[in-house]
N, C-alpha and C positions, 0 to 999 in steps of 0.2 A: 348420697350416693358416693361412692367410692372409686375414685376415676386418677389417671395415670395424664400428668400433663407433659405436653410437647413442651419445647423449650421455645418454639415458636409463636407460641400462645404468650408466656413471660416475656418475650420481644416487644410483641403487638404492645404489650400491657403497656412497660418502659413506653415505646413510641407513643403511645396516645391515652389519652386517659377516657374511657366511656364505659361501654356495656362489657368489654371484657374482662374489666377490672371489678365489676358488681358484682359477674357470673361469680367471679375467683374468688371474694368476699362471699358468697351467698353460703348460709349455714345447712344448705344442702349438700354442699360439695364437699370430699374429705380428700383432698389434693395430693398424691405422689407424684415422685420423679426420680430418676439414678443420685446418688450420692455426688455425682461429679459436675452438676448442672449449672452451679454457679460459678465452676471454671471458667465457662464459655461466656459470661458475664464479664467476669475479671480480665479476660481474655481483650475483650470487646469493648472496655468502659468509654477509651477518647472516642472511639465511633458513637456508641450510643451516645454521652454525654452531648456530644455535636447533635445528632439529630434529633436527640428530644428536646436539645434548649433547655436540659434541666443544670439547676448546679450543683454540684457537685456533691454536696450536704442532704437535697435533696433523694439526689439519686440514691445515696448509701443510704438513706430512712427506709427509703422504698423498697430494695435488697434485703434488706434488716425484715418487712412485714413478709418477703416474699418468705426469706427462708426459717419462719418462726412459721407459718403458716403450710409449707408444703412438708409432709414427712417424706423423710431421704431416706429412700434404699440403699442399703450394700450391694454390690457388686454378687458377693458370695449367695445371695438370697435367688438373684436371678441364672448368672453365670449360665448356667445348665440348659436355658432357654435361650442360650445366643445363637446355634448353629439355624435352629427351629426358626428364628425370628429372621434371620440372615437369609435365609429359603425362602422366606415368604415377601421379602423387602430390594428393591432394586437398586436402593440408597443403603448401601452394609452397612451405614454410622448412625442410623436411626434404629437399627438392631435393638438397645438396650433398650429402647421405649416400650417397645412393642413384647421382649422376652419378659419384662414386669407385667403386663399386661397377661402376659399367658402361665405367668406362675402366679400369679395373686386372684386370676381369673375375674380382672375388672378390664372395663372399655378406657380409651384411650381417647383426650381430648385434645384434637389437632387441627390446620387446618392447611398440613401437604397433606395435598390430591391422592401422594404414592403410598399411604396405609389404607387408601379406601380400593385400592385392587386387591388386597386380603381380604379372605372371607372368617380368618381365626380368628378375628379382634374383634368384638363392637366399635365403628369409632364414630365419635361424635365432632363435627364442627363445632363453630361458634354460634353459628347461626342454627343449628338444629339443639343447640343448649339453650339460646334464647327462647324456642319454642316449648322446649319440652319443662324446662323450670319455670317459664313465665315471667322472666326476667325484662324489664323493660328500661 
């Protein structure tokens, strides 16, 4: 399946290591995100590094599988779908998530509450991936 990840989702992952990290590994999934998503990583690294207690070698391993693994959108691919996504979203910065999502015409796997008031997107939690892949 072909699915549009939150950045929140790569958060959880970083924080903890279990079933959302197997999902993300499973060779069902074929993983997108905007081109700029590891910004907010870089952005973030002394917080995260703190609260996952990873060091620092580790964490960059982990970054390194995330973005050999998820394909990065351009900006220019979705653009066109930002005003559409902005309309349907009460958080305007989750915009790009959701405009890939409606130009590539794949669901979106998140798990803010605030894309599950849209009715344009499929989206899928964590917990409705575990059931539908059978991931355990």
């Amino acid at each position: 399946m072909d699915i549009v990840i939150d950045a929140n989702i790569l958060f959880a992952m970083l924080i903890k290591k279990g079933i959302t990290e197997r999902i993300f590994m499973s060779n069902d999934l074929h993983v997108y995100a905007p081109e700029y998503i590891f910004v907010e990583f870089n952005k973030h690294e002394k917080t995260l590094l703190k609260i996952t207690k990873r060091e620092k070698k580790d964490f960059e391993n982990l970054i390194d599988v995330l973005e050999r693994r998820i394909e990065l959108i351009p900006i220019s691919e979705f653009q066109t779908f930002i005003k559409e996504a902005e309309s349907l979203l009460e958080d305007k910065d989750d915009a790009a998530y959701l405009a890939i999502c409606i130009s590539k015409e794949m669901p979106l796997w998140t798990n803010d509450n605030g894309f599950k008031k849209q009715d344009r997107v499929k989206v899928y939690t964590t917990q409705e991936l575990i059931t539908m892949l059978g991931v355990n």
